[in-house]
PAFITI-968956 format. One line per field, with one value per residue: residue in three letters; chain; x, y, z of N, C-alpha, C, O, CB in turn. Coordinates in steps of 0.02 Angstrom, whole numbers, plus 32768, in hexadecimal, padded with zeros to 4 digits. Glycine has a CB too. Layout:
# PAFITI-968956
resn <- [ALA; ...]
chain <- [A; ...]
nc1 <- [X; ...]
nc2 <- [Y; ...]
nc3 <- [Z; ...]
cac1 <- [X; ...]
cac2 <- [Y; ...]
cac3 <- [Z; ...]
cc1 <- [X; ...]
cc2 <- [Y; ...]
cc3 <- [Z; ...]
oc1 <- [X; ...]
oc2 <- [Y; ...]
oc3 <- [Z; ...]
cbc1 <- [X; ...]
cbc2 <- [Y; ...]
cbc3 <- [Z; ...]
//
This chain:
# PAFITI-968956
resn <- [UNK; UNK; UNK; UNK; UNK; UNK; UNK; UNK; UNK; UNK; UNK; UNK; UNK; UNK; UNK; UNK; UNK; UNK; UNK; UNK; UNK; UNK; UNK; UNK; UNK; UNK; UNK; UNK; UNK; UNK; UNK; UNK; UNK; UNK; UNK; UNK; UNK; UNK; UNK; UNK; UNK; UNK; UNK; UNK; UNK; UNK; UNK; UNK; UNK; UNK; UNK; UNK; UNK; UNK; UNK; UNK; UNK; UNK; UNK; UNK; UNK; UNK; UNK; UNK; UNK; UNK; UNK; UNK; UNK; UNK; UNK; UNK; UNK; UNK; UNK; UNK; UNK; UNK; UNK; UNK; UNK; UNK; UNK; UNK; UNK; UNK; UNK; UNK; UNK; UNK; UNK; UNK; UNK; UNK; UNK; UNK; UNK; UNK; UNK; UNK; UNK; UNK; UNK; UNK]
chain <- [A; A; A; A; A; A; A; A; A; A; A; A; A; A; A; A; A; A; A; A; A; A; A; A; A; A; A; A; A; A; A; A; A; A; A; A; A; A; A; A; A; A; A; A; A; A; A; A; A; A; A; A; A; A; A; A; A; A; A; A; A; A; A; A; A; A; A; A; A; A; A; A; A; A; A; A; A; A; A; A; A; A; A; A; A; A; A; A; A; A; A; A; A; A; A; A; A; A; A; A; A; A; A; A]
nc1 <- [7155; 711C; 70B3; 7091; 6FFD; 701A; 7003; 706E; 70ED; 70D5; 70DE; 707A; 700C; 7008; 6F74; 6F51; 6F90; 6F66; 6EEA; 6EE2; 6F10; 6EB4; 6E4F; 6E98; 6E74; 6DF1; 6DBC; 6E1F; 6E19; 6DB1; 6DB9; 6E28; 6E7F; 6EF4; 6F70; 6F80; 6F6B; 6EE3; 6E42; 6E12; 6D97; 6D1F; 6CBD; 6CDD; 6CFC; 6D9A; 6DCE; 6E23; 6DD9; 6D63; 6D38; 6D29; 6CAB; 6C57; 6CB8; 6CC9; 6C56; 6BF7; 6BBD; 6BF5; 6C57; 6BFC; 6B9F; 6C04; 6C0F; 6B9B; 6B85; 6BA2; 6B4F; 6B3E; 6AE3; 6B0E; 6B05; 6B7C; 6BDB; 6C03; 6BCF; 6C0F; 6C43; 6C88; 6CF3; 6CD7; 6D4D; 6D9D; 6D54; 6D72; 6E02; 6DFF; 6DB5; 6DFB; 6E6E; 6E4B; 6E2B; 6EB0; 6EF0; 6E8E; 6E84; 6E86; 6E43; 6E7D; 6E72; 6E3B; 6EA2; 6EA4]
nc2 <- [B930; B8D5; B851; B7DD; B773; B6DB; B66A; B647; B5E5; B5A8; B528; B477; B434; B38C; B36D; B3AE; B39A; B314; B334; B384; B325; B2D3; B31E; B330; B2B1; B287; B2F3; B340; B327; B376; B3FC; B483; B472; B481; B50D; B55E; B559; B51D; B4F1; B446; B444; B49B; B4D7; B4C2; B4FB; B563; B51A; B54E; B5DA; B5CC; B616; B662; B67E; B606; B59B; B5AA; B598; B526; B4D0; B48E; B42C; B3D6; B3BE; B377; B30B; B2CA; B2CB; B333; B391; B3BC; B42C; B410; B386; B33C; B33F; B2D4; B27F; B27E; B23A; B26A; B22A; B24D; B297; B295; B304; B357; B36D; B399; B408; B45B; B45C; B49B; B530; B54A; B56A; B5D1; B669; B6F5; B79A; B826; B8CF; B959; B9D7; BA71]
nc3 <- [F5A4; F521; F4F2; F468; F416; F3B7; F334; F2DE; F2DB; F356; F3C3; F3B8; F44A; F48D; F483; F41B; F3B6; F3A0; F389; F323; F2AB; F2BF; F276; F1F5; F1CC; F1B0; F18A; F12B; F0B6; F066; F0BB; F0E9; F15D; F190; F1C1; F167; F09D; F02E; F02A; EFF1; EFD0; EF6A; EFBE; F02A; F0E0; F114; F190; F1F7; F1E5; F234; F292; F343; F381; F353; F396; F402; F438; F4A2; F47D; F410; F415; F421; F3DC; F36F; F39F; F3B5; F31A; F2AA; F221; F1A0; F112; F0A7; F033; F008; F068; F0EC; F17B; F211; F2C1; F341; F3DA; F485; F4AD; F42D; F3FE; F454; F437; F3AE; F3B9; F424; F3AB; F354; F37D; F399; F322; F2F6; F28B; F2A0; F287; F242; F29E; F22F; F1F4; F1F2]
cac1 <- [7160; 70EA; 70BD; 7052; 7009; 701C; 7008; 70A4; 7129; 70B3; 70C2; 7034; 7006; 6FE9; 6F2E; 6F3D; 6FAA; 6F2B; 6EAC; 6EFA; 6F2D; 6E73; 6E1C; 6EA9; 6E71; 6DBF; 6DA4; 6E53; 6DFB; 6D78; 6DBE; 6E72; 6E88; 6F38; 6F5F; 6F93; 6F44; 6E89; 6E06; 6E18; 6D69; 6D22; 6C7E; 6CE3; 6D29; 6DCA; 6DC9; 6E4A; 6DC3; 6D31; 6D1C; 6D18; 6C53; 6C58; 6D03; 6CC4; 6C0E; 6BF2; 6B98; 6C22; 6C71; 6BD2; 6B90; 6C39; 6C0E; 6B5A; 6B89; 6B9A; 6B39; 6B15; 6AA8; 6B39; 6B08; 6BD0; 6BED; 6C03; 6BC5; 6C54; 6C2D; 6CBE; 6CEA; 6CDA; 6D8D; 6DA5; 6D32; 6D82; 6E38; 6DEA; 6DA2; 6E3E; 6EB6; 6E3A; 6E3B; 6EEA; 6EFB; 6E75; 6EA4; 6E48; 6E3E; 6E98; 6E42; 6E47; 6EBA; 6E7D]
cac2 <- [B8F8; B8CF; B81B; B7D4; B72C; B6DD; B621; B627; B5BE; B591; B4D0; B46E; B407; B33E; B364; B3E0; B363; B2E0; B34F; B38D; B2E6; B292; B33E; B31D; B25E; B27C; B341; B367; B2FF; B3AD; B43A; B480; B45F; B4BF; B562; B584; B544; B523; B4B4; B420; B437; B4E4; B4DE; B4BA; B53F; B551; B502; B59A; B60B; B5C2; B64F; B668; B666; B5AD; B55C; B5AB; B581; B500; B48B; B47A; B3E8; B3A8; B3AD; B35D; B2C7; B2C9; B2C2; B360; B37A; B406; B423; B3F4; B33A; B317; B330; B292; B28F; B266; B245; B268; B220; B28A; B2A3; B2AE; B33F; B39D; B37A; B3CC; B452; B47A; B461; B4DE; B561; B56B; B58D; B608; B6A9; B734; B7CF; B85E; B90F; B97B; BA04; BAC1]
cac3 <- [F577; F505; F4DA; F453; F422; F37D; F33A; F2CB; F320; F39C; F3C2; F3D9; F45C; F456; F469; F3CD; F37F; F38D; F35D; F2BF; F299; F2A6; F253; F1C5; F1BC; F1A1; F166; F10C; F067; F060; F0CC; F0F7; F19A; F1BB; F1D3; F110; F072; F021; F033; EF97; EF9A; EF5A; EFE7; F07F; F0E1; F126; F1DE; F209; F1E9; F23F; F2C8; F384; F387; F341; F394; F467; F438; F4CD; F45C; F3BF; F419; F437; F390; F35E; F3C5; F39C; F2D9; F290; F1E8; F170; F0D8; F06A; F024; EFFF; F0B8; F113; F1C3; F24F; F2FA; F371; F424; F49C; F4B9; F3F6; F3F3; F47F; F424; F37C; F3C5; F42B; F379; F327; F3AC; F39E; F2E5; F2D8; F268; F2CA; F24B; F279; F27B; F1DD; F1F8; F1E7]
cc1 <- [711D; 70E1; 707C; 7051; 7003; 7032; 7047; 70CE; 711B; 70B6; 708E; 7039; 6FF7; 6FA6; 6F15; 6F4C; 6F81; 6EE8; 6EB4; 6EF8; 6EE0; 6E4A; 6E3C; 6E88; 6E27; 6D9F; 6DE5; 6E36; 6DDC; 6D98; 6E16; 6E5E; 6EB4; 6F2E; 6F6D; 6F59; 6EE8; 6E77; 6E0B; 6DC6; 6D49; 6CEA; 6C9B; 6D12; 6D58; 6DB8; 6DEC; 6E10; 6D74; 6D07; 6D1D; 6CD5; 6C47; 6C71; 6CDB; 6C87; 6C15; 6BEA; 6BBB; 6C3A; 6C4D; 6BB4; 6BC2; 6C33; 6BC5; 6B4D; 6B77; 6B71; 6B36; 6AF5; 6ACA; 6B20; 6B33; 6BEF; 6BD9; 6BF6; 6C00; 6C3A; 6C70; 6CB5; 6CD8; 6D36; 6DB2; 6D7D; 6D62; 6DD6; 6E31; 6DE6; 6DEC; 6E7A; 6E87; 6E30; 6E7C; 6F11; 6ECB; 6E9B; 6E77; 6E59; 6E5B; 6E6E; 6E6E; 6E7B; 6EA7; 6EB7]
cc2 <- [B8E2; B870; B804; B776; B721; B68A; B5F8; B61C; B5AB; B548; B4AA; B442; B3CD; B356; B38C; B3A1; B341; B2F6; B369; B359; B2CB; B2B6; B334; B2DB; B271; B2CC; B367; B362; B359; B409; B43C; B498; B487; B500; B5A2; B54C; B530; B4FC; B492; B42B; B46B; B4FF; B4DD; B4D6; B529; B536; B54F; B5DF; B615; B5FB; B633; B649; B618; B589; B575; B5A4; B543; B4C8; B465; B430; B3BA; B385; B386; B301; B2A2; B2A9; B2F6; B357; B3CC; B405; B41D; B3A1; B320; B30F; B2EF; B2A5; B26C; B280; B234; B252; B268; B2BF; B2AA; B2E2; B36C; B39B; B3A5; B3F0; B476; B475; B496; B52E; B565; B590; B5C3; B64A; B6E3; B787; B815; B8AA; B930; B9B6; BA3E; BAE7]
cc3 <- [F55B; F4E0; F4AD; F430; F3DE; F381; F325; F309; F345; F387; F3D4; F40C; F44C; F450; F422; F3A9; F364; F369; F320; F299; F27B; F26E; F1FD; F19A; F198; F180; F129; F0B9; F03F; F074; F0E0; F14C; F1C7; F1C7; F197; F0E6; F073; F03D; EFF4; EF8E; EFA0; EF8A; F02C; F09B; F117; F178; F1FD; F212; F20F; F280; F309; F38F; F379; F374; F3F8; F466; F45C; F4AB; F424; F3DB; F42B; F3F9; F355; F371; F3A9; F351; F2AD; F242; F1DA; F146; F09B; F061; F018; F04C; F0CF; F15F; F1EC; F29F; F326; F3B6; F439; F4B3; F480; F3E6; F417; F44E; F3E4; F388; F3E5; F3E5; F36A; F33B; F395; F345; F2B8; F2AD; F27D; F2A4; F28D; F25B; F25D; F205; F1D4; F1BC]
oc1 <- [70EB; 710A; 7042; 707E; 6FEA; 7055; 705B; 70D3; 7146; 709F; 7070; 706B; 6FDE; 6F92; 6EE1; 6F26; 6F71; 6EC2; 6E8E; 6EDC; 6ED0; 6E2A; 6E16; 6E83; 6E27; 6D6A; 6DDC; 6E3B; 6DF0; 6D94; 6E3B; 6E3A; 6EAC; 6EFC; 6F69; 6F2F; 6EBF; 6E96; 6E0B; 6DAD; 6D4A; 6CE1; 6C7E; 6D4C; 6D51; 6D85; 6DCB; 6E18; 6D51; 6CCC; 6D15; 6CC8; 6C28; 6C50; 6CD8; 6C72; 6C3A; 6C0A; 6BA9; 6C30; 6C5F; 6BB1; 6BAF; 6C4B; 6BC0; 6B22; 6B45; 6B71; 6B2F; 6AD9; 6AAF; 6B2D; 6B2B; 6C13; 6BA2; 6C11; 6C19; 6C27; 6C88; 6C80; 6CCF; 6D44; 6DEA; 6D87; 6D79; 6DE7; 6E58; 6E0D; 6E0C; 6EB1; 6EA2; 6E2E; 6E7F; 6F3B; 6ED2; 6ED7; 6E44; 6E8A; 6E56; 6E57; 6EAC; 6E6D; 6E99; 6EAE]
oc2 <- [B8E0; B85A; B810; B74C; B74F; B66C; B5C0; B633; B591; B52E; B4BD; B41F; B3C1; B356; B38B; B37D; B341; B2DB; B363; B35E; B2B8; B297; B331; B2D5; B266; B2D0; B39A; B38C; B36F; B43D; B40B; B4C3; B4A1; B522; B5DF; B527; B533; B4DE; B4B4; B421; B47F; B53C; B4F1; B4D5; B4F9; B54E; B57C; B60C; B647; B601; B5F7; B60F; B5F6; B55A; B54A; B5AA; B51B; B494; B42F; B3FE; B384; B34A; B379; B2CF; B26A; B27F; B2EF; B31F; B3FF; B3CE; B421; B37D; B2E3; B2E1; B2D6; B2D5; B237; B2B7; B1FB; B25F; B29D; B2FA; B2C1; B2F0; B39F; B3D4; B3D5; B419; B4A1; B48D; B4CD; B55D; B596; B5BC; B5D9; B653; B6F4; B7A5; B828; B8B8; B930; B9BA; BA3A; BB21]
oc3 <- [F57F; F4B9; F4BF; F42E; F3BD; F3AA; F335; F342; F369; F354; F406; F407; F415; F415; F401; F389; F328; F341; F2F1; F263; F243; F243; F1CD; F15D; F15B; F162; F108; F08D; F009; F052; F0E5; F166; F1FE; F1D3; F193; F0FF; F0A1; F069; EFC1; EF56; EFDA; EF86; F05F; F085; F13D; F191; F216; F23B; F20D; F291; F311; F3A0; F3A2; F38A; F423; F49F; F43E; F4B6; F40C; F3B8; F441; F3E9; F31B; F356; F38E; F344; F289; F227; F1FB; F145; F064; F092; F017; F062; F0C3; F17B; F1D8; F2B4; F32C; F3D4; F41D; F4C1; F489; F3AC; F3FD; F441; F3DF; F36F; F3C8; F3F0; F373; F314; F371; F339; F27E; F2B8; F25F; F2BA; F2C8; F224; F262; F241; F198; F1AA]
cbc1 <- [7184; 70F0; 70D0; 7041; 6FD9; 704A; 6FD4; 70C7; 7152; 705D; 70E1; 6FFE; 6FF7; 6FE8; 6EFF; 6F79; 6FD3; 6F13; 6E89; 6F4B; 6F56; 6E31; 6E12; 6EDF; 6E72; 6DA2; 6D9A; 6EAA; 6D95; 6D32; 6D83; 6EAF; 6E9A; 6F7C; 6F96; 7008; 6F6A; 6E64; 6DB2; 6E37; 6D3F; 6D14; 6C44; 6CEC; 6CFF; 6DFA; 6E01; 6E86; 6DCC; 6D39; 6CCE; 6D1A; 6C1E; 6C88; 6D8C; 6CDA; 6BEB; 6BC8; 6B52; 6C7A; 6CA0; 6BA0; 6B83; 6C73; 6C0E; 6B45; 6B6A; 6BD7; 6AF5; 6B34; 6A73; 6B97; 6AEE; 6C11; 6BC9; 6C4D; 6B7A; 6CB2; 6BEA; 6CD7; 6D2F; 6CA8; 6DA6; 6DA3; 6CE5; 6D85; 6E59; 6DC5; 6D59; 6E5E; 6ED9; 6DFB; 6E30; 6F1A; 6F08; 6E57; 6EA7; 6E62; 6DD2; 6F02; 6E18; 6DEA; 6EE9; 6E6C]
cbc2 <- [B8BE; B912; B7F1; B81B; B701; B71A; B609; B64C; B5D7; B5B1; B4AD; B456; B411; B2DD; B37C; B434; B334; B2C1; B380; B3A1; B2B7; B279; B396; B31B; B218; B258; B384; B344; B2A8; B38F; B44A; B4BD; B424; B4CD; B578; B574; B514; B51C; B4CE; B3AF; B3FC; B4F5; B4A2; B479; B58D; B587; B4A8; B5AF; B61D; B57D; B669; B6AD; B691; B593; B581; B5F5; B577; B50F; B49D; B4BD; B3E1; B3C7; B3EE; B38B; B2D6; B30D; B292; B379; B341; B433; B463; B3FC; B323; B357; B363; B267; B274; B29E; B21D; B2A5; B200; B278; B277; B285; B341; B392; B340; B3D1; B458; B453; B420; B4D0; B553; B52C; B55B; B61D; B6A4; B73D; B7D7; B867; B945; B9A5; B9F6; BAF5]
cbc3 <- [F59C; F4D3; F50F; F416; F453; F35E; F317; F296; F347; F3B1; F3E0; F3AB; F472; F47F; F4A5; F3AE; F392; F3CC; F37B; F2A9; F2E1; F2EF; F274; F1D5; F210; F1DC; F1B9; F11D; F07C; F0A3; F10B; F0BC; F198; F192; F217; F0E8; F066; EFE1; F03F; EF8D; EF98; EF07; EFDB; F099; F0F5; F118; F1F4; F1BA; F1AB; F249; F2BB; F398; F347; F2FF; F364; F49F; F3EF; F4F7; F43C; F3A3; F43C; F464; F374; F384; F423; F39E; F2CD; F296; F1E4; F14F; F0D1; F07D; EFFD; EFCB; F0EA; F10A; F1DB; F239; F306; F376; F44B; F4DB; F4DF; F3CF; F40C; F4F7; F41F; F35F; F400; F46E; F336; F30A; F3F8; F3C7; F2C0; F30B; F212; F33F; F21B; F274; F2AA; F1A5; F1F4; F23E]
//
């Protein structure tokens, strides 16, 4: 038997919930957040596609708390609890899109 894992249909938990919910409140304005559609704004990339290397990097929910920033000047800085960091990071883990290899 062969089993495999996949996000459609998958329900989220409350701590996704909440974390979808707050990254909607304060990042949906800029970036798409779900697990379909763009970004409204043409610089900010999908959340869905932000990578492994980023989302299990020890420090992402630290730097979340801290007050993330980038070298965009339209970016607004947001400083998350700590318990609103860990619910982000767990919603965006779960809607990663992890690229499938090329076929030969």
């Amino acid at each position: 038997m062969m089993c495999g894992w996949s996000t459609a249909g998958y329900a989220l938990d409350s701590e996704q919930r909440r974390g979808k919910a707050l990254l909607e409140t304060l990042c949906g304005r800029c970036h798409a957040v779900g697990e379909t559609g763009r970004s409204p704004h043409v610089d900010a990339p999908l959340f869905r596609n932000l990578g492994d290397s980023k989302l299990y990097d020890n420090d992402f929910a630290q730097r979340l708390q801290d007050g993330l920033t980038t070298i965009h000047p339209d970016m607004p800085t947001f400083r998350f609890s700590r318990t609103d960091a860990e619910a982000a990071v767990n919603y965006l883990k779960s809607i990663q899109e992890h690229k499938k290899p090329k076929s030969k």
